[in-house]
C-alpha positions as CSV (number, residue, x, y, z in Angstrom):
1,X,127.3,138.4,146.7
2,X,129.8,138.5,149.3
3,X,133.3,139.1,148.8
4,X,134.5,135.6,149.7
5,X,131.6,134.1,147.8
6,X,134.5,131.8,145.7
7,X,135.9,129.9,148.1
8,X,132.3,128.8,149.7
9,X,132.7,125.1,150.6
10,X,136.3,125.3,150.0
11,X,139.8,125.1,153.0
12,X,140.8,128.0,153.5
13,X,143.3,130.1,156.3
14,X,141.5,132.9,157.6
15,X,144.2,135.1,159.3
16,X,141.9,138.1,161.5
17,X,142.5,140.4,164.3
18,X,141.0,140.4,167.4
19,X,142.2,143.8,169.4
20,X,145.7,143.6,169.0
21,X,146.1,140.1,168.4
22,X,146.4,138.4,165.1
23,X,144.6,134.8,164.7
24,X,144.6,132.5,162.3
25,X,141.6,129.8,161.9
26,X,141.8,126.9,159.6
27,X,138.9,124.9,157.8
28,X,135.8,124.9,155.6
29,X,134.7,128.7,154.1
30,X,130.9,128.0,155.5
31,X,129.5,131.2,154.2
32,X,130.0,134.4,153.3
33,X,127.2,137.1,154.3
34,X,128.5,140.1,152.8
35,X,128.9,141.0,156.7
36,X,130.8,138.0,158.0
37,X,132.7,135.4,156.7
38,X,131.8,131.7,159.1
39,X,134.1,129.4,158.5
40,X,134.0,125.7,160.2
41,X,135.7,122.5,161.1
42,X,134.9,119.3,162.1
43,X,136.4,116.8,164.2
44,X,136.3,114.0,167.0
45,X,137.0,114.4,170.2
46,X,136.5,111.7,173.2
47,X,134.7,109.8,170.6
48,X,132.2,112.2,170.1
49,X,132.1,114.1,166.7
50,X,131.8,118.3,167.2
51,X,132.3,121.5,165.0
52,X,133.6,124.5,165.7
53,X,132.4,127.5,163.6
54,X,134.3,131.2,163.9
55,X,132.5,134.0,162.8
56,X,134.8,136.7,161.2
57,X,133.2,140.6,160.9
58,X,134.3,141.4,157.6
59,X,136.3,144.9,159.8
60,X,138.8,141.7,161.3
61,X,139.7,140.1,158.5
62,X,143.0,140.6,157.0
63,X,143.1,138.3,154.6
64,X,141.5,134.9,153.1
65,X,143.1,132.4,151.4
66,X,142.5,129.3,149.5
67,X,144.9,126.0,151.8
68,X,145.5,123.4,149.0
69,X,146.9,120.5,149.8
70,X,147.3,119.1,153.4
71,X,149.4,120.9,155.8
72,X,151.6,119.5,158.3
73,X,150.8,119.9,162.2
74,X,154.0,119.3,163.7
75,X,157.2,120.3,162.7
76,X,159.7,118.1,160.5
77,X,161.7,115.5,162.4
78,X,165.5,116.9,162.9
79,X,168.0,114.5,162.3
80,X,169.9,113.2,165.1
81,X,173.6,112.5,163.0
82,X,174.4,116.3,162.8
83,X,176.6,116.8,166.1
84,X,176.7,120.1,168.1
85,X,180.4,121.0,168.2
86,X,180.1,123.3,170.5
């Protein structure tokens, strides 16, 4: 039983390191291998459906967590009223 096993089939926001560089991948908690956590997500492009599935080494994660809720992908709208005095 893996580490992860829990959130298997659940969203979740992988954050892992890659050499120096710290990434963040967001979807489906595929499986949990006690080795790697896979974790996938679907989607349509060019009217074609595809998945994308990242392999984690368990040594790269930093941390696993649960996403609930949807999450926004682009920033608030900033209101326009509010001058700039300056």
């Amino acid at each position: 039983m893996g580490r992860y096993s829990n959130l298997v089939g659940k969203r979740v926001e992988a954050h892992y390191r890659a050499s120096d560089i710290h990434l963040v991948v967001v979807g489906t908690l595929a499986s949990d291998t006690n080795k790697s956590v896979f974790v996938e997500e679907h989607f349509s492009q060019g009217g074609k459906d595809k998945t994308l599935r990242v392999e984690i080494p368990y040594e790269y994660v930093i941390r696993v967590l649960e996403v609930t809720g949807e999450r926004s992908e682009s920033p608030e709208p900033v209101s326009s009223s509010s001058k700039n005095p300056f």
